[in-house]
N, C-alpha and C positions, 0 to 999 in steps of 0.2 A: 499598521501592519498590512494593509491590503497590499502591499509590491511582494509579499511574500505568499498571500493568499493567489493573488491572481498567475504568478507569473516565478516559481522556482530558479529561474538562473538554471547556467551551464555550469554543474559542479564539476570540481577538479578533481577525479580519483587516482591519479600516478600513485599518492602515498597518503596516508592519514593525516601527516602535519599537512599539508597541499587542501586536504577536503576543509580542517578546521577554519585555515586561513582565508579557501571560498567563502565559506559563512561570517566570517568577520567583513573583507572585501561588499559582501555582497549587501553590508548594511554599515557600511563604514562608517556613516554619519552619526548613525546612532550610537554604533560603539565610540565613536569620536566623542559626544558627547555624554557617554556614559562614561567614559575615563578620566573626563576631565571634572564632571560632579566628586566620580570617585576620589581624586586626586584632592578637589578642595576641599572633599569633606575630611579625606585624612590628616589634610592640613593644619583644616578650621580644628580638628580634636587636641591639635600642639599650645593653641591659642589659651586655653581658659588655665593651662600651670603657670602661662608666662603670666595672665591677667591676675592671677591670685599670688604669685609672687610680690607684684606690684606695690600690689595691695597691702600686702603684710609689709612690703618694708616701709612701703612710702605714706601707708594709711594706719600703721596703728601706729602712730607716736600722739601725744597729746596735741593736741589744736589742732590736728588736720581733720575734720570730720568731713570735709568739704572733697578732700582726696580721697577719703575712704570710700566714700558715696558714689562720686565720680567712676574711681576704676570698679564699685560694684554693678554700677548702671554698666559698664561696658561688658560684664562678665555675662549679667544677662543679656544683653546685646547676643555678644557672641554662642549664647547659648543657643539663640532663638536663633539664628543662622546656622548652627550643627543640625540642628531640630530639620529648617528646610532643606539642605543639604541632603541630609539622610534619605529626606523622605522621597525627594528627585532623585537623587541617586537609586534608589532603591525598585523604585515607578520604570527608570529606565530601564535598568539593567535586566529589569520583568519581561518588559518588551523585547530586549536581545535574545536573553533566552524562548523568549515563545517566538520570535519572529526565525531563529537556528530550527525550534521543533518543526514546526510548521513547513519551512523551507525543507527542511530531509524529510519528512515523510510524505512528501509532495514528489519530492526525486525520486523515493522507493515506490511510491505508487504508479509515475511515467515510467519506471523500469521495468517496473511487473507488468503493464500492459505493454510495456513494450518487446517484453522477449516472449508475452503471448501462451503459445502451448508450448513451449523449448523451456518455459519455468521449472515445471516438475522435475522434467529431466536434469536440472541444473544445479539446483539447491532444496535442500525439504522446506514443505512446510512447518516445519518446528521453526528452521532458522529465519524463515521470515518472519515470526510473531516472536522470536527473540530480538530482532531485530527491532520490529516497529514498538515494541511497548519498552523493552528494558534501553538497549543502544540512543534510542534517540533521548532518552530522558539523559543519559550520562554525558552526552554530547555537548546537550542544551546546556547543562549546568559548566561545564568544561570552559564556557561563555564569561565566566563570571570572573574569571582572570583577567580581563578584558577593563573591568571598572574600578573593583577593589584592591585587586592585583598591581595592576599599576600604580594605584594611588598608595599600597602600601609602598613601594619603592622609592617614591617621591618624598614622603613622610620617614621614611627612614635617612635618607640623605638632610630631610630639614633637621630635625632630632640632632644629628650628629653634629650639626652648624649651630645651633642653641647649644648644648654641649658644651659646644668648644669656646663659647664664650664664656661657660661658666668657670669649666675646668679641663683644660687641654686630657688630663688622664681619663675622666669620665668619659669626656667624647673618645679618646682611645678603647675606652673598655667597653664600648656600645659599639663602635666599629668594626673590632674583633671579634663581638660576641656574636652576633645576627648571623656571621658567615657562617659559625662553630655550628650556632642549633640546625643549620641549612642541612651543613655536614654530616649530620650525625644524624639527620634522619632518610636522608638519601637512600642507602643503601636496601631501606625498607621502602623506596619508590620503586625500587627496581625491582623487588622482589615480587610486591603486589602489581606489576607490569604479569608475571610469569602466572601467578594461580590466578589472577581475573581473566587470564585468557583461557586457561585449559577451565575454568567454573562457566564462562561463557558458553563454550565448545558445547560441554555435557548438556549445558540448560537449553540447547537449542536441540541438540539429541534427544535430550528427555520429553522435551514439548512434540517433537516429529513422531514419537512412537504414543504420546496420549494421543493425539490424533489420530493417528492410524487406529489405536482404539476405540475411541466414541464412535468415530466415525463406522469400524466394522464389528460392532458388538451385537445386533442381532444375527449379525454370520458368525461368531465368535460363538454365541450362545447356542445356536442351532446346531454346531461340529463340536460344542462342550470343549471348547480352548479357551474360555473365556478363563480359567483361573490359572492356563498356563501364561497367558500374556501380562494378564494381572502382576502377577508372582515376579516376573519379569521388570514391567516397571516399578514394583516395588522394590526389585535390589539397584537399580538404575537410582530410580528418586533416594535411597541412602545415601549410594553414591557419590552424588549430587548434592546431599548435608554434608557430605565430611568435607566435599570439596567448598564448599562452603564456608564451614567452619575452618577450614585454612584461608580463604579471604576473609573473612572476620578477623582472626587474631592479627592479623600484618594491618588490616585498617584498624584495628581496635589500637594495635600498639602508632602506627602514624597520628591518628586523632590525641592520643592521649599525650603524647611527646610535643602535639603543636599546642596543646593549653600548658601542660606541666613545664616543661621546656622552656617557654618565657615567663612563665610564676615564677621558676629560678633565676631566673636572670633579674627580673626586677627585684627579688631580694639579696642578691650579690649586687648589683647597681648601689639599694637604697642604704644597705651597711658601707661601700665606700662612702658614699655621701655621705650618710652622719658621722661618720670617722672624722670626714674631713670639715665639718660644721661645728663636730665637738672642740676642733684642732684650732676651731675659727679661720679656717681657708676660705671656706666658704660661708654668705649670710644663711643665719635661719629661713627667708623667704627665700634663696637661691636652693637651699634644701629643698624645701615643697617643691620649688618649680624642678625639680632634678628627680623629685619622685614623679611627677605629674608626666614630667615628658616619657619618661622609664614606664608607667603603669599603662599611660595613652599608648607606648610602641609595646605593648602587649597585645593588642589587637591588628595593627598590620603584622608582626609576628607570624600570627597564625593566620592570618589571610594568605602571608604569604605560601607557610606549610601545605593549607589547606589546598591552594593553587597547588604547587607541585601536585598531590592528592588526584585534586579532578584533572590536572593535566596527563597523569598519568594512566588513569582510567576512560578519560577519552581519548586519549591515545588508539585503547585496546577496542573501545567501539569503533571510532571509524577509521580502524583498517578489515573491522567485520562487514559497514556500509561501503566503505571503499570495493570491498573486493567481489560486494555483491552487485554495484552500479559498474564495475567492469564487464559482469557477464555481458555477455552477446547472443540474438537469435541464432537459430542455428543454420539462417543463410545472412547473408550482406545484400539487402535489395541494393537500385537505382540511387536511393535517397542520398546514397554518401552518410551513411549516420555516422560521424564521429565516435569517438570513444569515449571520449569525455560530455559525449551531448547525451538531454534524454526529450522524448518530443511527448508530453504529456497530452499531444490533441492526436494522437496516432491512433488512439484505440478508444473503444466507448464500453465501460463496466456492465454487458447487457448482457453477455452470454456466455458461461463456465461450465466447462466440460468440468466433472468432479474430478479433482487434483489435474486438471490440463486446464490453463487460462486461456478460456478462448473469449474475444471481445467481439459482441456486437458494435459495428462503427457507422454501417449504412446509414446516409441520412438522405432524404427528398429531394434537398436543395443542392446535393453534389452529384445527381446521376443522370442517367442518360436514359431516355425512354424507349423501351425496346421496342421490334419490331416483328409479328408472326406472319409477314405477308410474304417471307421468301426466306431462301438462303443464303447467307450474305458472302459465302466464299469468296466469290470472285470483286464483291464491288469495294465500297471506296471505304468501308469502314473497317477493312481488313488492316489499312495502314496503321500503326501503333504510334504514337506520339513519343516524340522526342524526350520529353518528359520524365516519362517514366511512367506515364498516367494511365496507361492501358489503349485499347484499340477506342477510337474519337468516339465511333459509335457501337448501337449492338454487333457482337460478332461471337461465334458458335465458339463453345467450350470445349475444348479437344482433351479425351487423356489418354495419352498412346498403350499408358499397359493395361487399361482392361479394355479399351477398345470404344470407351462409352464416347459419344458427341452429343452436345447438347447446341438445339438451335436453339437463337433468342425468342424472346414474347412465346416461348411455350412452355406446357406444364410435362416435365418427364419426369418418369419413376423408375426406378431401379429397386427389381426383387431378385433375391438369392439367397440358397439357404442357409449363408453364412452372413449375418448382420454386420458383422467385423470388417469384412472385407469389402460390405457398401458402404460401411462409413468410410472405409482409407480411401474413396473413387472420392468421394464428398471433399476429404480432408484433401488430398491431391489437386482435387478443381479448385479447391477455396486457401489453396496458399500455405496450406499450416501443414504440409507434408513435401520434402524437397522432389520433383520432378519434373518431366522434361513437357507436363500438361502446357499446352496453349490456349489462348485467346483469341481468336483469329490470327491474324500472322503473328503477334506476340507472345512469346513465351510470359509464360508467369512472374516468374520468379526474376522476369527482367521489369515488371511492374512495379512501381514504389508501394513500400507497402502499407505507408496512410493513404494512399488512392486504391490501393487494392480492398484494404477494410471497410473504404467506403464506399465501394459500387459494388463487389461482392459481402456476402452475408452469408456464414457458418450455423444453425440454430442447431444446437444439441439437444435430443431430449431428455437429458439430464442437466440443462446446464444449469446452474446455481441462480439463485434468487436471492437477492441481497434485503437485510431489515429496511423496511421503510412504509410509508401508506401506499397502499394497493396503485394509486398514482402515478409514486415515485418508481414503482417495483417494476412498469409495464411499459412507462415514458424511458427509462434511461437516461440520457445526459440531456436531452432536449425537454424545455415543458412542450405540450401537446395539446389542443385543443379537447373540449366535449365533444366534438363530433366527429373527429378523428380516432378516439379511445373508443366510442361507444359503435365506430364501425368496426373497429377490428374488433372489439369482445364479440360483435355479431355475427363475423365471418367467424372465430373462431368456439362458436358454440357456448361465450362465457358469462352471459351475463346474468346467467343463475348465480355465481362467483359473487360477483359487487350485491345481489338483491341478496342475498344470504348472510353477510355481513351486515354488523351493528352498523358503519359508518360509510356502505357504502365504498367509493373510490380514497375515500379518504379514512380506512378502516387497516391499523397497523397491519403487517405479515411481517412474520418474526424470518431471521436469521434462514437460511433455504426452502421458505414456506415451510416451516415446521407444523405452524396451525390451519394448514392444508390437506386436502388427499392428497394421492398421488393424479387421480386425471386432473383436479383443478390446477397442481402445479404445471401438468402439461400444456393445458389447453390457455395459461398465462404467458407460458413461455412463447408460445404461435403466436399469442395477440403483443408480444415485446420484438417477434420480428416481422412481424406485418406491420406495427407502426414507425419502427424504421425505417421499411419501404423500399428495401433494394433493388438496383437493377436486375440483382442475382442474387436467387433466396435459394440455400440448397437448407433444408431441410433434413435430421435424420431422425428417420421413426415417429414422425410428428402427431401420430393418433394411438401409439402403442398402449398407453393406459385409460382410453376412455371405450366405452359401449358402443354398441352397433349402431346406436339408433345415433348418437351423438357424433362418431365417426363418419355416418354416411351424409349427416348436415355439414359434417367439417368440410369434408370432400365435394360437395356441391357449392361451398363456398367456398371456399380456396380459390377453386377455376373462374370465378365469376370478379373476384374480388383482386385477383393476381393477371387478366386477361391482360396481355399486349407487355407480360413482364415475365422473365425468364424465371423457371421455378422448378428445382428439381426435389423432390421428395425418395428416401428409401426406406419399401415397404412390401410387406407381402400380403396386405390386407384387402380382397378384391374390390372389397367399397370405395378405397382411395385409387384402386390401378385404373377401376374402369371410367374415372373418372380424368385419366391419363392421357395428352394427347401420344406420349411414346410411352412404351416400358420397353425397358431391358432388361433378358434374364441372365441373371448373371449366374456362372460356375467355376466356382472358385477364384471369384474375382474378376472372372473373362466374360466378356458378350457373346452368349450360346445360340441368343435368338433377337430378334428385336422387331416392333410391332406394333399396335395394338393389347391393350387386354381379353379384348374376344379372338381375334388374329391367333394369340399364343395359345389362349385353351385351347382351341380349333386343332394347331398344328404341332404344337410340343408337349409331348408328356408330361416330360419332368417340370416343365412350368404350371401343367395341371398339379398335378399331384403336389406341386410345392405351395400350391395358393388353398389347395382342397384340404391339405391335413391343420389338425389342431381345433378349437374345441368347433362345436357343430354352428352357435350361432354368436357365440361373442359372451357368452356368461365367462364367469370368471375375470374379465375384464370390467367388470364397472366396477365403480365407487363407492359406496355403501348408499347408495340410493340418490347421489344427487347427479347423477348424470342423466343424459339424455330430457333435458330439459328445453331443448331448440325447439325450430320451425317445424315441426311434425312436415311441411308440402318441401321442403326441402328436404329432407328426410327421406320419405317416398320419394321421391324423384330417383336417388340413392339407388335405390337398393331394386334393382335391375334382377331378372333372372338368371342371369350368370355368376353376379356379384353374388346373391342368395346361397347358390348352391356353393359355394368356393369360400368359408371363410380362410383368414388368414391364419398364417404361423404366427405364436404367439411374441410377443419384442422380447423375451428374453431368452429368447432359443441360443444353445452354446452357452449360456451364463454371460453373456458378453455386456447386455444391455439391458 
């Protein structure tokens, strides 16, 4: 299974039959070979009515004990060969279906990184975790027509040829019959086509608005809507039983029709037969072997029922995967991304805006090393690559509607006293908001956008923190060295984090850091994109929940740690500005002044008074006491007298952040 682990294929979404069929294609051999075990072993199950047929006519008469023996030894023979058959078939067809799971939830995972922060906006979260736990299981199993399926087919056609040597009517009346039960449960495929779609629908509903609930139940609690929303998913999740309970009875009645259904048939079979045996048409052992064959096609019977069944229910999942690998970001980079493609190395699982997927992708080994020893306007690295790759070398970040420029190899910040509006300058520089921002001579959004995610870098200070060891949580999709880890925990104040834990680096962190504060989740998040490394680190709020003392070590590391690499941060906290080689104050969006942080107290009001208000020294901002655990001389270094008199506005000014 590693070609499915490593390497998902271009799946086919035009249509649901088109996706199934990718997944067969895309392991053909294996299904080849699972169809063909399936096929002998349906076969080998024909074998032991004929050998006991034999048996009885050629081996019980007196003196043969020598034949009786003979066709026994072959009976078990044949036994012990249904036995391997089964159990290679069975081994296979394992592997199909996990190598189908494996394969699509590999494709919805390139997909979701790939359309990025245009997720949210495109489908809820419900429907993705309907999608990835229920749809790919029904898909996988859909697989299994592929072995036994086929093989019942083949086994029904052998049946009808034994048959007919018995008794031309018998084999008529198996030939006619198999179509009949086909018939008659048909119309219950199509039915359960109709409510496993609209019981999908609701269940991906019902999941999107539990979410929105865990997820906002201490604001639910605090505004005392928590029993209106409740009440809410409670008539929802009903709902959702009756709809239920309407796919229940149409499967309950398909399943029951594919056992009962040929239990009938084999006893209308086995009464002709002994009709015809009492009649002496046929031998007593051609009897047996006419029941053996009849009771042995009781089981592709229902393989085959059962197929129709999973065919029709995977049908219903993947045109819900289908329709969600159709979506698209919400621009078309350079790259040409097909529609039918998904590029699972375009993005790196390191940094989630909550309900916006935004990916860290920067890595060391794909970027350019900037440069603070001038303006690159006019020189040679303004050229953009043909590519689609971006400008060759460092070159200033343009974004025309709020006026901001950032030169490379510097550290700039952007305060205003609306947080909202400096993250959209952020989201605008960094791709994930459609605008006419450039690159030096190259516009953005003409950059491909796996070279975009890898030399620019988005850090949200909320972005999601995935289950894993503190390690796994901080490296991302690259392992990382010791001493790569243990300088970024440095530069970012964190290494009270790992000495505070049982295990160290290697010390689980649950699902969002849950068994975190809230500064340590922050001060994680800075040490996950400082080990990234980007050419261009924008930053938003990146000290908003830690203490002054620990803030102002942040900020004297940062400069030190980021020197000769473009770094822009938005903040109002004067520990981090004056640490700024630019700041821009922004109003409402727009560049009012720009400067210096001593420059702007000096000469703009409203820049004073915007860095002056809010609490006096930064209480209320720590953690329940584990912060501010750094470099005390870094620290002091900090905390300047301007910085002192000026704390910031608090990161959740407007409710935004």
């Amino acid at each position: 299974m590693a070609d499915a682990s490593t390497d998902p294929g271009i799946p086919g979404h035009r249509s649901a039959g088109r996706y199934l069929w990718w997944l067969i294609v895309s392991q053909r051999w294996r299904v080849l070979c699972g169809a063909t075990l399936g096929s002998l072993w349906m076969v080998a199950l024909m074998l032991p009515p004929y050998v006991l047929s034999r048996a009885i006519d050629d081996g019980l008469t007196p003196g043969r004990t020598a034949t009786l023996l003979g066709w026994s030894a072959v009976l078990l023979a044949v036994g012990a060969l249904n036995a391997w058959l089964a159990i290679m078939r069975h081994r296979t067809m394992t592997r199909v279906r996990m190598d189908a799971s494996i394969r699509t939830v590999r494709a919805l995972v390139a997909q979701t990184m790939r359309l990025g922060a245009a997720l949210p906006r495109k489908v809820t979260a419900g429907e993705v975790v309907t999608i990835g736990i229920g749809d790919v299981a029904v898909i996988s199993q859909t697989l299994t027509i592929t072995g036994p399926g086929v093989g019942a087919v083949l086994a029904y056609a052998v049946v009808a040829v034994l048959l007919l040597n018995v008794s031309p009517l018998l084999a008529a009346t198996v030939l006619l019959g198999v179509p009949l039960l086909a018939v008659l449960v048909g119309p219950l495929l199509g039915r359960l086509a109709g409510v496993e779609t609209r019981y999908r629908e609701q269940q991906s509903g019902l999941a999107a608005r539990l979410t929105d609930l865990v997820g906002g139940l201490r604001v639910l609690n605090g505004l005392g809507g928590k029993d209106v929303f409740a009440a809410r998913y409670r008539h929802d999740s009903q709902s959702l039983r009756a709809e239920g309970y309407r796919v229940g009875a149409v499967a309950s009645w398909i399943q029951a029709l594919g056992v009962g259904l040929p239990t009938l048939f084999l006893a209308a079979v086995t009464w002709l037969a002994a009709r015809m045996a009492a009649q002496g048409t046929i031998t007593v052992g051609e009897l047996v072997a006419v029941y053996g064959y009849t009771a042995t096609l009781v089981a592709p019977v229902t393989f085959l029922i059962e197929g129709g069944y999973d065919l029709t229910r995977g049908l219903v999942a993947a045109r819900r995967v289908v329709r969600f690998l159709g979506l698209e970001p919400d621009s078309v980079r350079p790259e040409a991304v097909r529609k039918d493609s998904v590029r699972p190395e375009s993005a790196e699982p390191g940094s989630v805006r909550p309900k916006t997927l935004r990916l860290d992708s920067a890595e060391p080994d794909s970027v350019a090393t900037g440069s603070a020893t001038a303006d690159p306007v006019d020189g040679p690295e303004e050229r953009g690559t043909r590519d689609g790759a971006g400008p060759e070398m460092a070159a200033v970040l343009r974004d025309p509607v709020s006026g901001v420029e950032v030169l490379p190899g510097s550290l700039t910040a952007l305060a205003g006293g609306r947080p909202a509006a400096s993250a959209a300058v952020l989201d605008r520089l960094g791709g994930f908001a459609d605008s006419a921002a450039t690159w030096g001579a190259v516009r953005l959004d003409e950059v491909a956008l796996a070279r975009l995610r890898d030399r620019i870098l988005v850090a949200d200070n909320e972005a999601d923190l995935f289950a894993g060891t503190l390690r796994e949580v901080v490296s991302g999709r690259r392992d990382r060295t010791e001493e790569a880890i243990h300088r970024a925990l440095h530069t970012a104040m964190a290494q009270d984090i790992v000495h505070g834990l049982p295990d160290g680096l290697d010390s689980a962190v649950e699902a969002r850091g849950r068994n975190l504060s809230g500064g340590q989740r922050q001060r994680l998040r800075l040490v996950r994109a400082l080990l990234a490394d980007p050419e261009v680190l924008l930053a938003v709020e990146p000290t908003s929940a830690v203490d002054a003392h620990t803030e102002a070590g942040i900020a004297a590391r940062l400069h030190t740690a980021r020197a000769g690499r473009t770094t822009v941060v938005t903040s109002t906290s004067p520990l981090l500005l004056d640490r700024a080689d630019t700041v821009y104050y922004l109003v409402d969006g727009q560049v009012a002044a720009v400067g210096s942080h001593r420059e702007l107290l000096a000469g703009e009001p409203g820049y004073r008074r915007l860095v002056s208000r809010g609490e006096d020294d930064g209480e209320g901002r720590s953690e329940s006491g584990n912060e501010g655990q750094g470099d005390a001389d870094a620290a002091d270094s900090a905390l300047t007298p301007s910085a002192i008199s000026a704390p910031r506005t608090p990161a959740t000014q407007d409710g935004v952040r």
